[in-house]
N, C-alpha and C positions, 0 to 999 in steps of 0.2 A: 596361571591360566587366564585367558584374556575373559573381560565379562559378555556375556552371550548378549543379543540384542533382544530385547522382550519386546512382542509387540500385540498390546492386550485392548481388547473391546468387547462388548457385548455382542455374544454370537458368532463368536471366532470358534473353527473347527483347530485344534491340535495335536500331533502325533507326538506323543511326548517315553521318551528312555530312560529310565535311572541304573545305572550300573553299580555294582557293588567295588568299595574300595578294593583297592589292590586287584580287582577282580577277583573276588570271595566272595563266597554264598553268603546270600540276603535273603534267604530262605533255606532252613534246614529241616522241617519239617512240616506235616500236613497243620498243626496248628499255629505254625509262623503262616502259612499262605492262607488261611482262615481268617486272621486277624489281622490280615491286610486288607483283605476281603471287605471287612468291616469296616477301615478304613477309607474306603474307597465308599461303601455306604454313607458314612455320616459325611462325606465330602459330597454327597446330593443334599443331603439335609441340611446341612448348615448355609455351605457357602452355595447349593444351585448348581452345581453341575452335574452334567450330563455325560454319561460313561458311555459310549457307545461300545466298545469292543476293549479288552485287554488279554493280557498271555502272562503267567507267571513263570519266569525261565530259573535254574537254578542259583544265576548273579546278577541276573537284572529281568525287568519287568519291561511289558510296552503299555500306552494307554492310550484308545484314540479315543477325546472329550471335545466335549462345546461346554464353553461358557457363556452364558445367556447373560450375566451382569458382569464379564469384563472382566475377571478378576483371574486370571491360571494363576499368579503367585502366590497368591492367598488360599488356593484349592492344594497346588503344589506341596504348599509351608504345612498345611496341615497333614497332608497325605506322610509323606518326606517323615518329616519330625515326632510326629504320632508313631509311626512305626520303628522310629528307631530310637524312641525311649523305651517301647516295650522290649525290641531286642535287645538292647545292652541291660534293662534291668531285669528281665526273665535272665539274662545269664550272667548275671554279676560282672558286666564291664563298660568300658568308659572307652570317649572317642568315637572318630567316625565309621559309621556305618555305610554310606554310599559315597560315591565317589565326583568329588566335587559338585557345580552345579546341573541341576535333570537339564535334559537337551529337547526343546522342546520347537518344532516347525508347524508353524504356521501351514494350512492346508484350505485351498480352495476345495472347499467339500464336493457340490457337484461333480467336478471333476477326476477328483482320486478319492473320495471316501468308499466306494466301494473295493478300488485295488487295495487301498491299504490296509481293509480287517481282514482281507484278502492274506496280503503278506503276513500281517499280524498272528493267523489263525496258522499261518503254513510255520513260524519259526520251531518247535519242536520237531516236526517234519523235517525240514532243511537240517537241525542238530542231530537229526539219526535217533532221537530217543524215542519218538514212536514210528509208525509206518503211514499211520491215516491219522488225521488231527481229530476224529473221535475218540482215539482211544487215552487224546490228552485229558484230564479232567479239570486241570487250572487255569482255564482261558474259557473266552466267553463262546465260542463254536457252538457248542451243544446248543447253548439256549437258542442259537440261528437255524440249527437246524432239529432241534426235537418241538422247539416250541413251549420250552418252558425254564422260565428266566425270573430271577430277583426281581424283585420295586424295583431296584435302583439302577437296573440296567437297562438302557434303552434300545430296544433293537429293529422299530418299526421304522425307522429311517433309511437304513440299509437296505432292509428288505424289501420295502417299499418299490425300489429299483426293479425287481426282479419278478414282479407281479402283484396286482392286485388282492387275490385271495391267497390267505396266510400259506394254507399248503401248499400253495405252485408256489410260493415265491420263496419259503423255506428248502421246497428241492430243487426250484433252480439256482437258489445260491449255494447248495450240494453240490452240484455239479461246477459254478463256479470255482470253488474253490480244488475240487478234485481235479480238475484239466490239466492245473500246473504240478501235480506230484509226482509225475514221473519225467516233467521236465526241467531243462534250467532254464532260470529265467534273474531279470534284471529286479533288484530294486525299485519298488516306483519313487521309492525317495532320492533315488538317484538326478533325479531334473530337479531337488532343490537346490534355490538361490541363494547361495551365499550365506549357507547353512543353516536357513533361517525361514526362507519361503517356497513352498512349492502349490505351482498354481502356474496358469497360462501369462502368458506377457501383459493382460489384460490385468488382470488381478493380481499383478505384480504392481506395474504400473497405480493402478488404484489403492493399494496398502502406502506406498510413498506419499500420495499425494493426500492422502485423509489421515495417514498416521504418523508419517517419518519426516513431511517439510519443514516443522515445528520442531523437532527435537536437538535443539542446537546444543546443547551438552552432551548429546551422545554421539557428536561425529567423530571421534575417533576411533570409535567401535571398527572396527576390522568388517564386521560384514557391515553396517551400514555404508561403508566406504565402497564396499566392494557392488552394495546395490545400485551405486550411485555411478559406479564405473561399468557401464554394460558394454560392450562392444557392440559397432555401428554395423549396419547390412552389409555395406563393404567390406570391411571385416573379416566379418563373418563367410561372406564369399568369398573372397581370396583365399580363406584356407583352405573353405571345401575344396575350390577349383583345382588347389594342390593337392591334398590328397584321393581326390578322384577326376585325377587329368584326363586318363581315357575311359570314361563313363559320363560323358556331360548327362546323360540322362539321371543317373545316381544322384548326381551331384546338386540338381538341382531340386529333386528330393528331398535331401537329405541339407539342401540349403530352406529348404522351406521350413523343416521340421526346425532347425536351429535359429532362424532367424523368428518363426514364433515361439519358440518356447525361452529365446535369450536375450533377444534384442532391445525387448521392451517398447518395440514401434505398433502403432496402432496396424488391425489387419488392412485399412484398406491400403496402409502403405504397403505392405507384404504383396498384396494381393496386385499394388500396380506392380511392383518389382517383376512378380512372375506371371505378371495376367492372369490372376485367376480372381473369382470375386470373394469376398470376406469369408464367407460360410465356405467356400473349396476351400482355404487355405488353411483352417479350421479340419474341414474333412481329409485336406493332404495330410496334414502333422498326424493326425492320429493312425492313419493308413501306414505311415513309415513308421511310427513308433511299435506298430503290431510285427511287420516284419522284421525290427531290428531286434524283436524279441527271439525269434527264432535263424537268426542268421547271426552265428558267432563271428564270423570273418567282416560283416555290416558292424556290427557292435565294437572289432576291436579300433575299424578308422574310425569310432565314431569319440572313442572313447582318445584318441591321437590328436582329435580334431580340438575335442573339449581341451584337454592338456595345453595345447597351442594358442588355443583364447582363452587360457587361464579360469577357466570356467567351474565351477564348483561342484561336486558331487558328495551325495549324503556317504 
């Protein structure tokens, strides 16, 4: 397995996965996800981080954390390794417990921390094992929405989004998450880069230049390589143009959304490209990304287009 690209600072947002070998439970009962629990506690206390949202599934876990001093591997190592000496020595065995190294993306908070506890809270849901992410008890939901949560979990950042005073913004984020249960809808991890960052071209851009221009030992990483190969406007519109030949209106859409979210070119370039000023091209990309939510027939060229520039999806 190729080594993942770590890209660690102070005050980096992460959406991080750990799956169970072989795909086997890593959790078999209510006192294994208890004492992960706690795991996940003394990883505030010792090493500082910041748990905003997790889900405990029956093979693998999600976690979306801040690190405030830089350090996910050393939060990871402890999380990780902690709980899987106590499973193998609660059940008298040896060997690994999860399954290679946790996958962990990098996340421009602003802009996806609230889709992603979003998704986070919905995975039970989407497995068919409950109906409403209430009646899950091993994920952090409740505390967003009853209002009563651990020390160790942080949940005033999220909420924050969704109103000033704690009860409107506890049932507006009720409602946030309810909207999507009876629909389908897209991963928002889906627009990460290069299996490694998810964030606007902007904060793409900006992570390379403050974290990745220096690391001359890890250019053969696969996705650094892959950061570094972005495809040009041009590009990028040549394919659209083909797969939406007779819809120039579409097309140019759905060039906007790709050329910001993949190009890695600053907006005002985008913005002369399609005449529109920085903050439009900004408010076009998210405009088409709400529709391509609910247009399966949008979503499959779109997913044709990604294929064609070799473009990455979570």
């Amino acid at each position: 397995m190729a080594r993942p690209l770590r890209i660690e600072y102070p005050g980096a947002f992460y959406h991080v996965t750990t799956r169970g070998n072989e795909q086997k439970e890593i959790f078999k009962n209510q006192k294994d996800r208890e004492k992960f629990l706690s795991y996940l506690e003394s990883a505030t206390e010792r090493y500082g981080a910041v748990i905003h949202a997790y889900c405990l599934m029956t093979n693998h876990y999600h976690l979306m954390l801040e690190t405030p001093q830089g350090n996910l591997s050393q939060i990871m190592k402890h999380i990780n390794c902690s709980y899987t000496t106590y499973f193998n020595v609660k059940r008298k065995r040896a060997g690994h417990l999860l399954q290679g190294r946790y996958k962990a993306i990098l996340v421009e908070a602003d802009a996806y921390a609230t889709e992603l506890t979003r998704y986070i809270h919905l995975n039970p849901v989407r497995a068919k094992i409950v109906e409403t992410p209430e009646a899950y008890p091993w994920m952090s939901y409740r505390c967003y929405t009853e209002g009563v949560a651990p020390s160790w979990l942080t949940t005033g950042f999220i909420l924050g989004y969704f109103g000033r005073k704690a009860t409107t913004a506890r049932e507006n984020y009720r409602h946030f998450v309810h909207e999507l249960i009876e629909r389908e809808y897209s991963s928002p991890l889906q627009g990460t880069i290069a299996s490694t960052i998810l964030g606007s071209a902007e904060f793409v851009s900006e992570i390379q230049e403050r974290h990745l221009r220096s690391r001359k030992a890890d250019r053969d990483l696969p996705a650094l390589r892959e950061l570094n190969e972005k495809p040009s406007l041009h590009e990028i519109m040549k394919v659209v143009s083909e797969v939406f030949a007779e819809n120039d209106r579409q097309a140019k859409k759905a060039g906007i959304f790709l050329c910001h979210r993949y190009s890695g070119a600053k907006l005002k370039e985008i913005g002369e490209l399609f005449r529109l000023s920085e903050s439009g091209v900004s408010r076009a990309s998210k405009r088409f990304d709400e529709v391509m939510e609910r247009d399966k027939a949008l979503k499959k060229k779109m997913v044709e287009i990604r294929r064609k520039l070799k473009l990455s999806n979570a």
